[in-house]
C-alpha positions as CSV (number, residue, x, y, z in Angstrom):
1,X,32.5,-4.2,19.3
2,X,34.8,-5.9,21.8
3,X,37.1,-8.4,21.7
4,X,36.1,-10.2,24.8
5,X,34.6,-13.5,24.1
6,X,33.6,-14.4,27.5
7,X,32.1,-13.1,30.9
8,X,33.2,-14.6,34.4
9,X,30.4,-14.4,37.1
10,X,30.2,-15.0,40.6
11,X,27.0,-15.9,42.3
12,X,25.2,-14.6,45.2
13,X,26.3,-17.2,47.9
14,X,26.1,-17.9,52.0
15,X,29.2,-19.2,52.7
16,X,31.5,-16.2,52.7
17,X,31.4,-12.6,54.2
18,X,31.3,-9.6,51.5
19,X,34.3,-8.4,53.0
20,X,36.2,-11.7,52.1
21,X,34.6,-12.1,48.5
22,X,35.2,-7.9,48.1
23,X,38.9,-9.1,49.1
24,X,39.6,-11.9,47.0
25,X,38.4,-10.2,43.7
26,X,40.9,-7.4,44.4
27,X,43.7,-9.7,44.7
28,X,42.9,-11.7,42.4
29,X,41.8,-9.2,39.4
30,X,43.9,-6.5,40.7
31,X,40.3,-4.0,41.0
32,X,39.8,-1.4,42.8
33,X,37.8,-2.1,45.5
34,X,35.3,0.1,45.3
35,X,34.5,-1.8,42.0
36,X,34.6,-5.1,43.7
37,X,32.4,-3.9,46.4
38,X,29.7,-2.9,43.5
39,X,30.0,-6.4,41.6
40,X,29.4,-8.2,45.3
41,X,26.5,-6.2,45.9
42,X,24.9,-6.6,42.9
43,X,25.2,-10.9,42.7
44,X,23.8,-10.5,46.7
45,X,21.0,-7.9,44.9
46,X,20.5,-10.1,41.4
47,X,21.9,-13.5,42.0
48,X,25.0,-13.4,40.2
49,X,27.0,-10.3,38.7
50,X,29.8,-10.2,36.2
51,X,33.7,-9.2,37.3
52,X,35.0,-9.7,34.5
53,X,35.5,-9.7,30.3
54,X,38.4,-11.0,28.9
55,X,39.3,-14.0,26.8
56,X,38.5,-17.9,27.8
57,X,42.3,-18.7,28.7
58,X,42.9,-15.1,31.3
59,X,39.2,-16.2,32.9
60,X,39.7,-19.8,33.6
61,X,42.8,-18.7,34.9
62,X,41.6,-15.5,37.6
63,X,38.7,-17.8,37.9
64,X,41.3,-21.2,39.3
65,X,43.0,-18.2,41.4
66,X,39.6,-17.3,42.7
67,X,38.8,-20.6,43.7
68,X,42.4,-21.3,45.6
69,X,41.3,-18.3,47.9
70,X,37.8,-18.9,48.3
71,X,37.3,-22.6,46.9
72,X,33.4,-22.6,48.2
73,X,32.6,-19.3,45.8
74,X,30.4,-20.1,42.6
75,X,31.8,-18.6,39.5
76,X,31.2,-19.5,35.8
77,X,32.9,-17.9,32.8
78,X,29.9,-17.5,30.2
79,X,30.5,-17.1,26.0
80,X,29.1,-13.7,25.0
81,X,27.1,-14.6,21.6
């Protein structure tokens, strides 16, 4: 079992390109970004995708990072039950 207690999506969105999303996530999350790539493609496939599992206080963190470099994308850090 894992010690992650939470998820952080982002959502499929309009506003940005892939290439800038694909960007920030790398930077921000320090991934690879072949990885990123995958987790943009699938929210644009599926509507949303996870990028991340971690604890409540590291997510709302990357996520506040996340939203200084792309403050229109839609992320939500999720409780796993």
């Amino acid at each position: 079992m894992s010690n992650y207690k939470h998820k952080l999506y982002i959502y499929d969105n309009n506003y940005y390109h892939a290439k800038e999303v694909i960007d920030a996530i790398c930077f921000s999350l320090n991934m690879h970004s072949y990885q990123a790539e995958q987790c943009v493609e699938i929210a644009h496939n599926v509507g949303k995708s996870v990028i991340k599992e971690s604890s409540k206080a590291k997510l709302l963190e990357l996520k506040n990072e996340l939203r200084i470099t792309l403050p229109e994308l839609v992320t939500e850090i999720v409780k796993i039950d």
